[in-house]
C-alpha positions as CSV (number, residue, x, y, z in Angstrom):
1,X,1.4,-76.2,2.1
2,X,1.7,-72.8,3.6
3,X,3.7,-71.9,7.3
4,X,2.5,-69.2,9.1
5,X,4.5,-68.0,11.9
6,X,2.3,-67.0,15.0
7,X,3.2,-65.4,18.5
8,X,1.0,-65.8,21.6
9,X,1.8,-63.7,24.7
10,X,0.1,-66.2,27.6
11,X,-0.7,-65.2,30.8
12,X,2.6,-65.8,32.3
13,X,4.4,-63.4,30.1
14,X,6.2,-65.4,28.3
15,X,6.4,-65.0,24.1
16,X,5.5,-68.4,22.2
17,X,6.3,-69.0,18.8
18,X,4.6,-71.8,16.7
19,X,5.8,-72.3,13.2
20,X,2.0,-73.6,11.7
21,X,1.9,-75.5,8.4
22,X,-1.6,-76.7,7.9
23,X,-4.8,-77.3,9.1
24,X,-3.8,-80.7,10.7
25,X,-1.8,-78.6,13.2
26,X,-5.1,-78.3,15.6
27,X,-5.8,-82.0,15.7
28,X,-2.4,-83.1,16.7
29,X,-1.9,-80.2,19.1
30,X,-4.9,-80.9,20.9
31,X,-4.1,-85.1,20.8
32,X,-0.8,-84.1,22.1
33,X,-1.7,-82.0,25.2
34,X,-4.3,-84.7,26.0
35,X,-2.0,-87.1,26.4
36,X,0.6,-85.0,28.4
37,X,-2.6,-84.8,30.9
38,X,-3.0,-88.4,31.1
39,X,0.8,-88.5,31.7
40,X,0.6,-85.7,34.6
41,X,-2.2,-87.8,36.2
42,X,-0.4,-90.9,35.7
43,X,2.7,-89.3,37.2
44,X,1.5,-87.8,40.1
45,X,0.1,-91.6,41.0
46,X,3.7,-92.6,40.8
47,X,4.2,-89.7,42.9
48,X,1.8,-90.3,45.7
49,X,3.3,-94.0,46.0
50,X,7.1,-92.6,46.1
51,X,8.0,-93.9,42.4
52,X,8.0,-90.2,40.3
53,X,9.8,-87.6,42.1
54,X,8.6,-84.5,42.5
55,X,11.3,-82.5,39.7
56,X,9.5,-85.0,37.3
57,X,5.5,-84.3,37.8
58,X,7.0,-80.4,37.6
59,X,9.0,-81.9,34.2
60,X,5.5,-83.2,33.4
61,X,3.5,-79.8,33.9
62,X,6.1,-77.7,31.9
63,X,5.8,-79.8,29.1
64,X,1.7,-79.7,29.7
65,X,2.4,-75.6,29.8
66,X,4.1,-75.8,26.5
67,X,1.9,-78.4,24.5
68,X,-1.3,-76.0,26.2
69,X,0.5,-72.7,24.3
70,X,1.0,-74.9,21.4
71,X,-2.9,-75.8,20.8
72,X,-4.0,-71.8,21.7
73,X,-1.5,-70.8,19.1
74,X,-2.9,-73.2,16.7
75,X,-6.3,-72.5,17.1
76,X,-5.4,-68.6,17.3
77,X,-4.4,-69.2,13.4
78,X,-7.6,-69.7,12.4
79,X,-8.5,-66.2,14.9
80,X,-10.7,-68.7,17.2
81,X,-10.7,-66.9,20.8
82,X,-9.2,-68.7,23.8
83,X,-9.0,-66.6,26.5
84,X,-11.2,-68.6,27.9
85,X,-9.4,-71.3,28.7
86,X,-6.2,-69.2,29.4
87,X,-6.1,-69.4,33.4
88,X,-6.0,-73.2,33.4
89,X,-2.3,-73.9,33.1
90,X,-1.9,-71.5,36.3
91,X,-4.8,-73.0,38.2
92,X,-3.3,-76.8,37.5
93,X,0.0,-75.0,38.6
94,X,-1.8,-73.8,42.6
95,X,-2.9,-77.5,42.7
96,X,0.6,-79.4,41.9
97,X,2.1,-76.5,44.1
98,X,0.1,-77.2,47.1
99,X,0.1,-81.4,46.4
100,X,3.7,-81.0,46.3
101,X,4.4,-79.6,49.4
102,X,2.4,-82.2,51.2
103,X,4.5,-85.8,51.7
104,X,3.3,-88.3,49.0
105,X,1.0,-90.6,49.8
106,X,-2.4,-92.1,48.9
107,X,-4.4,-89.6,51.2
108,X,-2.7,-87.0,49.5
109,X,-3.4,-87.7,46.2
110,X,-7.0,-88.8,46.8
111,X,-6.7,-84.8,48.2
112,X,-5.9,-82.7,45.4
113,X,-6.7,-85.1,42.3
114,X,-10.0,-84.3,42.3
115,X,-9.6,-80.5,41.8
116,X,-6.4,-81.7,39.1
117,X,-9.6,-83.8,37.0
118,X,-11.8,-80.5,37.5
119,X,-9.1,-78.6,35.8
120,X,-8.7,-80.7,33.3
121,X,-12.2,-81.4,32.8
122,X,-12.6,-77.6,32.5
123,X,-9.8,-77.5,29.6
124,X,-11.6,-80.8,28.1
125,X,-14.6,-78.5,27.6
126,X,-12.9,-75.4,26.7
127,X,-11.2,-77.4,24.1
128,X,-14.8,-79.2,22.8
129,X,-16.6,-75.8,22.6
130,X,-14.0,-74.6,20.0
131,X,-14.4,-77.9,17.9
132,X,-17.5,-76.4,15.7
133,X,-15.4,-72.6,14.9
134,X,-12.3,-74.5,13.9
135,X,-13.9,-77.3,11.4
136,X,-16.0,-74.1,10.3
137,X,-12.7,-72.5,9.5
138,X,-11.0,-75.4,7.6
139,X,-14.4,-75.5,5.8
140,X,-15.3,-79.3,7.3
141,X,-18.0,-78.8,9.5
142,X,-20.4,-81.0,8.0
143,X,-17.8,-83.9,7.8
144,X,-17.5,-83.4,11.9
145,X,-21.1,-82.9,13.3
């Protein structure tokens, strides 16, 4: 099994490094930085009823920031473009910004959810149209389609 070491320079200027060992890398990434956006959403229910604080939905949407560099990086080993999707960690970030500042609550969640599931939605998609390019590049795209 080879490692390839790979730098991604995201919008917010900040160098990530991804030590990449094998093709598996782009499954797990992309399982991992689903379930971080199940967390945030399950969080910032906690949050609206006044059992997450506010530090830990942020905690939550660094680690989605991270996990999100992690799956570009890996799909950027096998050169598959995804600039597409790049503005969605700073659009999720407006959202939590402006939820945040209101008091938690039901009203406020049923606010600014909507526009979190759009977002996510959005990266959902991004994520899906890539599927085809990367099982091309491991070589499996018949086993996938």
């Amino acid at each position: 099994m080879s490692t390839a070491t790979r730098q991604y320079m995201p919008p917010n200027g900040r160098l990530q490094t991804t030590n990449l060992s094998s093709q598996s890398d782009v499954p797990h990434a992309v399982a991992t930085l689903l379930e971080t956006t199940k967390h945030l959403q399950e969080t910032l229910r906690l949050w609206s009823l006044s059992r997450a604080s506010e530090q830990h939905v942020s905690d939550i949407y660094v680690r989605l920031g991270t996990e999100f560099n992690s799956t570009v990086v890996a799909f950027q080993h096998f050169r598959i473009d995804m600039s597409d999707i790049y503005q969605i960690p700073q659009d999720l970030r407006a959202v939590l910004e402006a939820c945040l500042s209101e008091e938690p609550s039901a009203h406020t969640l049923n606010k600014y959810l909507p526009r979190v599931r759009q977002i996510i939605a959005a990266l959902l998609r991004g994520l899906q149209s890539k599927q085809a390019a990367y099982w091309h590049a491991v070589g499996g795209a018949s086993m996938r389609r």
